[in-house]
LUMVEXTOR-188007 format. One record per residue (C-alpha): residue number from 1; x, y, z; residue in one letter. Coordinates in Angstrom, 3 decimals, padded with zeros to 6 digits. Each point is the difference from the previous one (the first is absolute). Layout:
BEGIN
> k,px,py,pz,r
> NUM,X,Y,Z,A .
...
This chain:
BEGIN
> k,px,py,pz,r
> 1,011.329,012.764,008.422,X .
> 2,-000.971,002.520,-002.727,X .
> 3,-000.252,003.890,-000.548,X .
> 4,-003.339,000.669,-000.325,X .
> 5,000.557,001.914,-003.489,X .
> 6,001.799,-003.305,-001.183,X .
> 7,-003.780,-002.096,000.045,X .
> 8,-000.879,001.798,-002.981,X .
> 9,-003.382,001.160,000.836,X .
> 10,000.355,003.969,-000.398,X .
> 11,000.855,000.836,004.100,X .
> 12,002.304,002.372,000.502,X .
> 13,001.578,-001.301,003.354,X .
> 14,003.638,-000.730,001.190,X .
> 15,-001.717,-002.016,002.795,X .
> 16,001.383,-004.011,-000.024,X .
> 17,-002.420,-002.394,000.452,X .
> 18,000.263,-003.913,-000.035,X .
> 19,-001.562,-001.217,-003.194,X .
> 20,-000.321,-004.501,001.113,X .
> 21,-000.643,-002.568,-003.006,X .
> 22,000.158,-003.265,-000.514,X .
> 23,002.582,-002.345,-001.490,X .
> 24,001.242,-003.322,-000.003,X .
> 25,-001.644,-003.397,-001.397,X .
> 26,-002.766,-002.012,000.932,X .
> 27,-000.126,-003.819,-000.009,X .
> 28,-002.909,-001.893,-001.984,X .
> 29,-002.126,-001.030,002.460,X .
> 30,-001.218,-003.734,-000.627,X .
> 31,-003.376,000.863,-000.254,X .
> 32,-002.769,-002.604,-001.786,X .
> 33,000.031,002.754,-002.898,X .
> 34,003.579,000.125,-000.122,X .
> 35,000.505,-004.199,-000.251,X .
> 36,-002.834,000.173,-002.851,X .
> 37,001.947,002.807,-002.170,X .
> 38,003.163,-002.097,000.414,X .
> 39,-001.317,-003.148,-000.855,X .
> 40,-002.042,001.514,-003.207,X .
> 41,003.529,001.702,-000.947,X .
> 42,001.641,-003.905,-000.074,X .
> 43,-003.225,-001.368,-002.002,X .
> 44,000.555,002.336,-002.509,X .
> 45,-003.324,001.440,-000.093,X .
> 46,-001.378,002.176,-002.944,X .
> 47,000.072,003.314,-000.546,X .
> 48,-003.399,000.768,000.827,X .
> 49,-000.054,-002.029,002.465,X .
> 50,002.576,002.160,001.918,X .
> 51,-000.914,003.275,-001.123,X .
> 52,-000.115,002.159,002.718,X .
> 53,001.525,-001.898,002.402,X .
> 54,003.853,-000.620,-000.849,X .
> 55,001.975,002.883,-000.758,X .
> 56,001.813,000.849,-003.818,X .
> 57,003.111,-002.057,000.999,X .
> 58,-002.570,-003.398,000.704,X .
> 59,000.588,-000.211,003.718,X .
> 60,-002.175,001.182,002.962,X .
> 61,-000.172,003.778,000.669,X .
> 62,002.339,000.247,003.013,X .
> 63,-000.719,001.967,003.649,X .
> 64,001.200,003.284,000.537,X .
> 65,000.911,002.149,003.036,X .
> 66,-002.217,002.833,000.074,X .
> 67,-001.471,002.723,002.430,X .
> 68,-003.387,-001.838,002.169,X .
> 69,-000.658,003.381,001.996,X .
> 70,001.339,003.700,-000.713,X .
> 71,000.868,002.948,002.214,X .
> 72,-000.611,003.804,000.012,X .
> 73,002.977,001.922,-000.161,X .
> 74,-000.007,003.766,001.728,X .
> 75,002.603,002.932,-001.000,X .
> 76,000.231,003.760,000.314,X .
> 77,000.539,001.641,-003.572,X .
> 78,002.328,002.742,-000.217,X .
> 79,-002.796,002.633,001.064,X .
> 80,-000.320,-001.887,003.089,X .
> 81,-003.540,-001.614,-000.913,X .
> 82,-000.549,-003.436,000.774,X .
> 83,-000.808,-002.810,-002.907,X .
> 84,-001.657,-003.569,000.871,X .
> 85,001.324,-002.129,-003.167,X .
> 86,-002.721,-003.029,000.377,X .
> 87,001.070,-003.463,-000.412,X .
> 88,003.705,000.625,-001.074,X .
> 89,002.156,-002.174,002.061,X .
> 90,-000.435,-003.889,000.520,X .
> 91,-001.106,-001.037,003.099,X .
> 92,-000.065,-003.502,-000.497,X .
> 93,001.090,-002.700,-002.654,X .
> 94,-001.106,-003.068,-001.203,X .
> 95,000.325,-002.537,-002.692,X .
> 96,-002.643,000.817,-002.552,X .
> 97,-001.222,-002.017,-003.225,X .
């Protein structure tokens, strides 16, 4: 839960509001793309050949948990108008990339 004036965006509102995210890891799913990027990572493969698809550190770019849908949030400022903040809060998660 969060003060309104603590988001940062310029409100001027004591009003609380729950502010959801997302957090926590994501296993890599043993997908056919997945297997390939593995087994071109123990063949050694060149460069070019990878470019693009591993990562800086040589290994396959990992899943994270992000936001899959958003919600509105409502609040009352401090001159009693109301304020529709779109797409602020996650609704839902899931393990993306």
């Amino acid at each position: 839960t969060l003060r309104v004036r603590e988001l940062g965006l310029g409100y001027p509102s004591e009003e609380l509001i729950r502010f959801r995210y997302c957090w926590g890891g994501c296993p890599n799913p043993k997908t056919n793309h997945g297997l390939v990027l593995a087994r071109l990572k123990l063949w050694g493969g060149s460069s070019e050949e990878l470019s693009g698809v591993l990562d800086g550190e040589g290994s396959p770019p990992s899943p994270c948990c992000r936001p899959s849908r958003y919600e509105d949030v409502a609040f009352l400022d401090e001159r009693q108008r109301w304020h529709r903040l779109r797409q602020l809060s996650a609704a839902a998660c899931r393990c993306l990339g």
